[in-house]
DOLUM-259432 format. One record per residue (C-alpha): y, x, z. Coordinates in nm, 3 decimals, padded with zeros to 5 digits. Example, Ala and Ser with C-alpha at 12.3 -4.5 7.8 and 13.67 -1.06 7.14 Angstrom:
R         v         u         w
R   -00.450    01.230    00.780
R   -00.106    01.367    00.714
//
This chain:
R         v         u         w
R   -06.105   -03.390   -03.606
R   -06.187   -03.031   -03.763
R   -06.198   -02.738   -03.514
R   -05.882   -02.611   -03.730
R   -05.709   -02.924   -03.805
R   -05.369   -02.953   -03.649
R   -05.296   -03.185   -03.341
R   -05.019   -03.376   -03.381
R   -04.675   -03.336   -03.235
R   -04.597   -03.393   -02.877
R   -04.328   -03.725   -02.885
R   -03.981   -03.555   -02.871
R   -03.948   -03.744   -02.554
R   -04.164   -03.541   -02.386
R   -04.094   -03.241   -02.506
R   -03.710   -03.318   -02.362
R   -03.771   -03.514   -02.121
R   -03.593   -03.314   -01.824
R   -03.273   -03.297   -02.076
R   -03.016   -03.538   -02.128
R   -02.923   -03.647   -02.503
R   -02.602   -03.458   -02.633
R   -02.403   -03.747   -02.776
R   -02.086   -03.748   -02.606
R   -01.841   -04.034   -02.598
R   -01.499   -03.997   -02.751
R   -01.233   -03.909   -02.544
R   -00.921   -04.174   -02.478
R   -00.623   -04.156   -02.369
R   -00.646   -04.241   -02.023
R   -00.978   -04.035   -01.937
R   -00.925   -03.903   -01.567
R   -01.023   -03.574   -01.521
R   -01.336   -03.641   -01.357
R   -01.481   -03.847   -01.632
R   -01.338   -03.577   -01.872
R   -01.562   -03.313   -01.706
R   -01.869   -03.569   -01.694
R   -01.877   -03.650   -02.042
R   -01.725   -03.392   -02.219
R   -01.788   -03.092   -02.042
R   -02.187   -03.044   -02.187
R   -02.204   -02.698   -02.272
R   -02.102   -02.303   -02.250
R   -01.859   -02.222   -01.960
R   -01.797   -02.623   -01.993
R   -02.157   -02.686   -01.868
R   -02.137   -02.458   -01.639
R   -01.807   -02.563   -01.475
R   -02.009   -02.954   -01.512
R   -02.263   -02.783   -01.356
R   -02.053   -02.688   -01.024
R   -01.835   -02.988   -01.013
R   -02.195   -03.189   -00.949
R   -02.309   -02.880   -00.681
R   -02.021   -02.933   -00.488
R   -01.993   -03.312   -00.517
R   -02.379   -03.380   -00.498
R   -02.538   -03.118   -00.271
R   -02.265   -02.892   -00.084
R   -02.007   -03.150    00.039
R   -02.332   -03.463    00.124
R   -02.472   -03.445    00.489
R   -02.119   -03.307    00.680
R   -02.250   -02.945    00.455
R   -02.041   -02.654    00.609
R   -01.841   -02.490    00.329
R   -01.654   -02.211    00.336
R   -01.419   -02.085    00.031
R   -01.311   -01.745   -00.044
R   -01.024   -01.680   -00.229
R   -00.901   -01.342   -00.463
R   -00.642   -01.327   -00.692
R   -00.273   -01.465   -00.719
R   -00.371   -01.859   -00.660
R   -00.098   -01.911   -00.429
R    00.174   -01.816   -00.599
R    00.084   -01.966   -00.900
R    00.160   -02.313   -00.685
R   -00.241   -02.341   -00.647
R   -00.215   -02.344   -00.271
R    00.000   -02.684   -00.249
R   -00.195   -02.844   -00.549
R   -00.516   -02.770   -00.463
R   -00.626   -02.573   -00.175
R   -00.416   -02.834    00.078
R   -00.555   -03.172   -00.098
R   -00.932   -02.999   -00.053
R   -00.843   -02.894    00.343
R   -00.704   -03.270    00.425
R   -00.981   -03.394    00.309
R   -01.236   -03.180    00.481
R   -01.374   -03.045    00.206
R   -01.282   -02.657    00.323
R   -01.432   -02.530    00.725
R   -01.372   -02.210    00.686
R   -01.170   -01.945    00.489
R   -01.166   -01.583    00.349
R   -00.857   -01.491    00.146
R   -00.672   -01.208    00.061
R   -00.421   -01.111    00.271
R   -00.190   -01.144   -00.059
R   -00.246   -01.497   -00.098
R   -00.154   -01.599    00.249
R    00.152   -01.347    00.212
R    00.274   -01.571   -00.063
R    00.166   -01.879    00.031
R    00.444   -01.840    00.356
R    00.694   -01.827    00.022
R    00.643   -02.172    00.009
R    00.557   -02.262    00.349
R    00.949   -02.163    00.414
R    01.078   -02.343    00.119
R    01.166   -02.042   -00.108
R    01.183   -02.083   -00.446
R    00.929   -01.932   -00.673
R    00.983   -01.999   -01.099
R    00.770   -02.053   -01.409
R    00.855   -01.785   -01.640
R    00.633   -01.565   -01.886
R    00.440   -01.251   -01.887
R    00.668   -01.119   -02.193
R    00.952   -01.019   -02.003
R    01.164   -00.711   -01.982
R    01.007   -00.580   -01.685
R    01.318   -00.274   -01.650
R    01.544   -00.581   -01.678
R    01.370   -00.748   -01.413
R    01.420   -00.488   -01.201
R    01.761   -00.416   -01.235
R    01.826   -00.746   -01.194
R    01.592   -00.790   -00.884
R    01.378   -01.001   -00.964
R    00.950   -01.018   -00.922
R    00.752   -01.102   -01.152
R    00.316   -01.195   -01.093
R    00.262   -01.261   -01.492
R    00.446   -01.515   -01.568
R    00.550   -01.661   -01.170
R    00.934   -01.539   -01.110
R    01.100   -01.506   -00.801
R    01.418   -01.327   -00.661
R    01.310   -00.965   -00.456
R    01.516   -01.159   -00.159
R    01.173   -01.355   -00.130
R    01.029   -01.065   -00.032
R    01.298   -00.942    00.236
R    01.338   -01.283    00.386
R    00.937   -01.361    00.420
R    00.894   -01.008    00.549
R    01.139   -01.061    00.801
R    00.997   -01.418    00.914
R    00.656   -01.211    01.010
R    00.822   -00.940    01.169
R    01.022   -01.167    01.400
R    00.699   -01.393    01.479
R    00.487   -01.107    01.570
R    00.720   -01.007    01.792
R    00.617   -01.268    02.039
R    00.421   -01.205    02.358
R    00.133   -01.394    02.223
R    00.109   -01.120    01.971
R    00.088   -00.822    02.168
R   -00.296   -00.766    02.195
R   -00.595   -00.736    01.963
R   -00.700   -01.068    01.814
R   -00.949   -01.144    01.491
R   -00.730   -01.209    01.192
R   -00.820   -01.607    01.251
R   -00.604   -01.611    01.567
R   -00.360   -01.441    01.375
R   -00.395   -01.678    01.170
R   -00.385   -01.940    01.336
R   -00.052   -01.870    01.546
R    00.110   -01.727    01.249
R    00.038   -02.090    01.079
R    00.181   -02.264    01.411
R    00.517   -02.110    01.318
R    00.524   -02.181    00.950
R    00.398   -02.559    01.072
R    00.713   -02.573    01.272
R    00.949   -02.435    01.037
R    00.809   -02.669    00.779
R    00.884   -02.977    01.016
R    01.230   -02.824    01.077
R    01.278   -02.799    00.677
R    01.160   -03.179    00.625
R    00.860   -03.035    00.417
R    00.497   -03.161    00.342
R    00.160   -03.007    00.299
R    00.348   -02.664    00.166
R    00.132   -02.438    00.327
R   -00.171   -02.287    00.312
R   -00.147   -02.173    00.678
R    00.005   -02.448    00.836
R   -00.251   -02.689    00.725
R   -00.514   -02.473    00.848
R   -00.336   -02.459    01.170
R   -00.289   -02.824    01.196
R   -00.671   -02.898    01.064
R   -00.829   -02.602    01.284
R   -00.950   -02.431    00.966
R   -01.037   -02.047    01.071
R   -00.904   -01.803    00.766
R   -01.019   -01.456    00.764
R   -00.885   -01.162    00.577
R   -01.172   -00.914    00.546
R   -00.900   -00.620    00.435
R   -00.608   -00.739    00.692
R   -00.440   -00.379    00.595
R   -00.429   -00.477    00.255
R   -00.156   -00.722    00.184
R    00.256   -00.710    00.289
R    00.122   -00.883    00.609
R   -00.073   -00.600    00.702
R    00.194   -00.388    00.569
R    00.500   -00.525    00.878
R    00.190   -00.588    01.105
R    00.199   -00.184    01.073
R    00.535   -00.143    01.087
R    00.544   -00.298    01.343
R    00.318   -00.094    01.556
R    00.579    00.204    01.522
R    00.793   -00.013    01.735
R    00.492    00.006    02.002
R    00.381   -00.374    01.922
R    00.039   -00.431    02.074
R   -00.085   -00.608    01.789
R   -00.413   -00.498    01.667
R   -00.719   -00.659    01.436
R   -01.053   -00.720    01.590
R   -01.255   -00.624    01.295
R   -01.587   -00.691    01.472
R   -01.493   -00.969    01.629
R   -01.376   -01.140    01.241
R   -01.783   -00.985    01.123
R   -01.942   -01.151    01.430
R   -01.736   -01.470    01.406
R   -01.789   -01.563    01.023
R   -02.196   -01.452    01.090
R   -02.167   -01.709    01.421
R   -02.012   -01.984    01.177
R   -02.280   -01.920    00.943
R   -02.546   -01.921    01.245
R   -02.390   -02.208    01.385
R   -02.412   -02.410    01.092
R   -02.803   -02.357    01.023
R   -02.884   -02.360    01.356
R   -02.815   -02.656    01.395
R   -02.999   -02.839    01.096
R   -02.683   -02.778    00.852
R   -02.610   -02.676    00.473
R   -02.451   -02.354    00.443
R   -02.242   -02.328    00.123
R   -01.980   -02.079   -00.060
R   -01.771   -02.145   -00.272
R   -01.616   -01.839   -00.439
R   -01.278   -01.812   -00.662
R   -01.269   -01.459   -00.814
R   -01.493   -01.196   -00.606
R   -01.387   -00.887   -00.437
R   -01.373   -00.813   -00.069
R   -01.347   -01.194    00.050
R   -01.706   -01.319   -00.181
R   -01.866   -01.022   -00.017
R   -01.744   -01.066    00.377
R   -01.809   -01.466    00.249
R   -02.180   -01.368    00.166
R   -02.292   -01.068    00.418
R   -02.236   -01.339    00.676
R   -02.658   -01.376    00.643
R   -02.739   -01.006    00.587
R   -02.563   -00.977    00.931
R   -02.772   -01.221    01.083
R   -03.062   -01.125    00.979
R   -03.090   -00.806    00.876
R   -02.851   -00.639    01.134
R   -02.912   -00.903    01.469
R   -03.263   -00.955    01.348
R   -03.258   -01.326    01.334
R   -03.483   -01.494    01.176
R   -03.292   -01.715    00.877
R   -03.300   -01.735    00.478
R   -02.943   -01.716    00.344
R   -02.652   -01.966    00.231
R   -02.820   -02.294    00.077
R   -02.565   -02.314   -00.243
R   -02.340   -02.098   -00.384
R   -02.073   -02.204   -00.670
R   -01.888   -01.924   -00.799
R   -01.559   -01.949   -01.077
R   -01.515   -01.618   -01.202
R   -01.439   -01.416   -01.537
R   -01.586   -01.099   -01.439
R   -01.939   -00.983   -01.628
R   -02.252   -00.873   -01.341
R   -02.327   -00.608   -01.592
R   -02.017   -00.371   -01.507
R   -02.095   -00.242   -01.132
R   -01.787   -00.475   -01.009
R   -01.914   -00.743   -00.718
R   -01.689   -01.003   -00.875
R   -01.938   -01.039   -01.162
R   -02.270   -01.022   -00.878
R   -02.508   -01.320   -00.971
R   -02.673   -01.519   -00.706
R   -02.971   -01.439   -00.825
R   -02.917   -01.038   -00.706
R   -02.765   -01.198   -00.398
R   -03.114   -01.349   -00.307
R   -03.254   -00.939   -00.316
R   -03.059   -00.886   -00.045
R   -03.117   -01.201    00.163
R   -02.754   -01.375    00.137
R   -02.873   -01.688   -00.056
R   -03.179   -01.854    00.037
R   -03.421   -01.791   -00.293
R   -03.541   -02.162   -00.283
R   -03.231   -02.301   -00.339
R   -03.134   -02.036   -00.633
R   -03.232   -02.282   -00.899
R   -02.876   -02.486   -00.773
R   -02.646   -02.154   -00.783
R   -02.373   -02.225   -00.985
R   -02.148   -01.952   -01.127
R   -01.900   -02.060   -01.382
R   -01.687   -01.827   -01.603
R   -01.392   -01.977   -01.619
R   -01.062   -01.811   -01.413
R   -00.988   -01.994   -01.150
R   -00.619   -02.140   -01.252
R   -00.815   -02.386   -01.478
R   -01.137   -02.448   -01.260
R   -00.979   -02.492   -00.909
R   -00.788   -02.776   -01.061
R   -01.079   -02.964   -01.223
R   -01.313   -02.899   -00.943
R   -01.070   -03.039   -00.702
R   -00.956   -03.352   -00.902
R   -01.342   -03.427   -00.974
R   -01.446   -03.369   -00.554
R   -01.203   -03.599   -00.442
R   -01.257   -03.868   -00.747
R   -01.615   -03.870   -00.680
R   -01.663   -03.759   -00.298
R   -01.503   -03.973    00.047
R   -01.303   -03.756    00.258
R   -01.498   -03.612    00.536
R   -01.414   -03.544    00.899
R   -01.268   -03.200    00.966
R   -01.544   -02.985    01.160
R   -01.201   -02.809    01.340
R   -01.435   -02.506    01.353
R   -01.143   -02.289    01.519
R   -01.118   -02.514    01.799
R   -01.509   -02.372    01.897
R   -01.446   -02.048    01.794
R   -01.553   -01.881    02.138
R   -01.848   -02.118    02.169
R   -01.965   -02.036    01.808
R   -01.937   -01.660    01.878
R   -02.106   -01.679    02.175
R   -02.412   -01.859    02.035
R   -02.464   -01.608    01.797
R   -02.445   -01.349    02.055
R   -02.693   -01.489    02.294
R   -02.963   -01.497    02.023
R   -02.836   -01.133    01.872
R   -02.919   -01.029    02.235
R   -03.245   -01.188    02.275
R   -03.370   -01.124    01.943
R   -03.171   -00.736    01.827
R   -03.306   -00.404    01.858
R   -03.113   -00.095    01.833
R   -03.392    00.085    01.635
R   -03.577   -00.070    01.341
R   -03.544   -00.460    01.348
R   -03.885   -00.657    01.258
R   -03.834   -00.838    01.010
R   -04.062   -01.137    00.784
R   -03.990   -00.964    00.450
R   -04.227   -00.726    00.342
R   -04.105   -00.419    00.363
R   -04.236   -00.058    00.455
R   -04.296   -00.020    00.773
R   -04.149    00.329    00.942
R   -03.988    00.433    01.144
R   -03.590    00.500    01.187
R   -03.516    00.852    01.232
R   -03.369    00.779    01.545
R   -03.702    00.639    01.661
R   -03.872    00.934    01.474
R   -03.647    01.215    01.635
R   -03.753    01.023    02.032
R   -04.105    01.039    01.935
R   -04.066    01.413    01.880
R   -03.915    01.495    02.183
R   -04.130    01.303    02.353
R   -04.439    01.488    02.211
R   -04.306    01.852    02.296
//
């Protein structure tokens, strides 16, 4: 062959050999929805929601992985709580929470068997309000609901189990007791958010507890000398120990974000706490599936991409290549995502996380303590090395 003749084609199976054929089947009538997202779900957003329906069945729920969910947006009152959210909790598919305070404000609406309606978002909203009733978009419900869950928390709270600081998981936790109960008294089932993760030991965290009409009679509260208080720290330290807990002990650490905001970030600092802050020695969450219609490119940290994530150590870079983030809102992807899990994955046994809760903290605290500095903490990145100006300003003194 000439120096300039040309060499012939590589076979198109090589040259696509790591990609599946597009030639979907057609779809039938009876498809189930996992099947649905298998075979006709190829490409765009649909891909991409493919793409994190096989990350959570395949990699993040296999080998008892320890997942924990963080929630934003209106998904309980849009009924997503009792379709969704429960099913995935029963089946221990969910060990550990981070919601809004709004969503577990609303999700007592059904927990005490008000009655929330489907309505639109083209209402009169002057009429609404003269005739007293709330409207989310296009969920309706009577202003009572309001009055009559507010009142429920104010007259829990007022217990003596209440009156001293606690992390917003023991809040929680006995808050979800009491909707449990009233549930049972109310003949209901698998209703509530709360009372599921009260009966499944599921910890849920609120990482703005002020934030939310819980937060707001928690407060009000207060002025009638209640001792309630959040433990802050204690919620930072606890979700890091989970974390800790989890990959100490030779586990997957997954997220699994709806929306963004506040709860993705106190989901994901969980490793720069570890190990930039206690100076332990770790590599960040293992997978990381996120459903969100927010762009990275705006400055909001709903639209933050794994791959920036891995910059500042909360997703371990050698598992980037199976980050998931899907742009799809999360009233149409929760749905699919949980129908395909539970088509394709066994239930697994609940981890009951809260039941270890002072075990897992203090684990983590034992190794902060042999391991954390108060000045500069060593770490394996490479960094610049200097020194704090704490450190700095002792050396000074110490030379005069």
């Amino acid at each position: 062959m000439s120096k300039n003749a040309k060499r012939p084609a590589a076979p198109v199976a090589k040259k696509f050999a790591a990609y599946p054929r597009l030639n979907p089947f057609g779809i039938g009538k009876n498809i189930s929805a996992a099947d649905l997202i298998d075979q006709a779900f190829l490409a765009y957003n649909g891909g991409r929601l493919r793409e994190a329906a096989k990350l959570l069945a395949e990699k993040m729920l296999p080998d008892d992985g320890c997942i924990g969910m963080s929630l934003t947006g209106a998904l309980t009152p849009a009924g997503l709580g009792k379709s969704c959210l429960i099913p995935l909790m029963k089946a221990g598919f969910v060990d550990w929470i981070v919601s809004t305070g709004a969503n577990l404000y609303h999700d007592l609406h059904y927990g005490l068997n008000m009655e929330l309606y489907a309505g639109s978002p083209f209402l009169d909203d002057v009429v609404l309000h003269k005739d007293g009733v709330i409207r989310i978009y296009d969920v309706l419900f009577d202003y009572n609901v309001l009055l009559d869950t507010d009142a429920f928390v104010r007259e829990v709270i007022q217990g003596p189990e209440f009156q001293r600081p606690m992390g917003t998981d023991e809040f929680h936790f006995l808050l979800g007791k009491y909707v449990s109960e009233r549930g049972r008294a109310l003949k209901l089932k698998d209703s509530s958010v709360l009372a599921t993760a009260y009966e499944c030991g599921i910890p849920i965290f609120t990482s703005s507890p002020g934030d939310s009409s819980i937060g707001m009679n928690v407060a009000a509260m207060a002025l009638r000398d209640s001792k309630l208080l959040f433990d802050v720290n204690r919620d930072v330290n606890q979700t890091a120990g989970i974390v800790y807990d989890a990959k100490s002990s030779g586990l997957k650490s997954s997220v699994f974000i709806l929306g963004g905001g506040s709860p993705k970030n106190f989901m994901l600092q969980t490793e720069p706490q570890i190990q930039e802050v206690m100076g332990i020695q770790e590599k960040g969450h293992d997978y990381f599936l996120q459903c969100t219609d927010a762009r990275p490119d705006t400055g909001g940290l709903s639209g933050a991409t794994p791959a920036e994530a891995v910059s500042w150590g909360k997703i371990d870079p050698n598992t980037l290549p199976d980050c998931v983030v899907a742009y799809v809102d999360s009233t149409i992807s929760l749905p699919l995502l949980t129908a395909y899990s539970l088509a394709r994955v066994r239930p697994r046994k609940q981890k009951r996380l809260y039941d270890r809760r002072d075990a897992i903290l203090e684990k983590v605290r034992a190794q902060y303590l042999k391991t954390g500095t108060v000045d500069k903490i060593k770490t394996s990145r490479k960094v610049a090395k200097r020194s704090s100006g704490v450190a700095l300003n002792k050396t000074l003194d110490r030379d005069r």
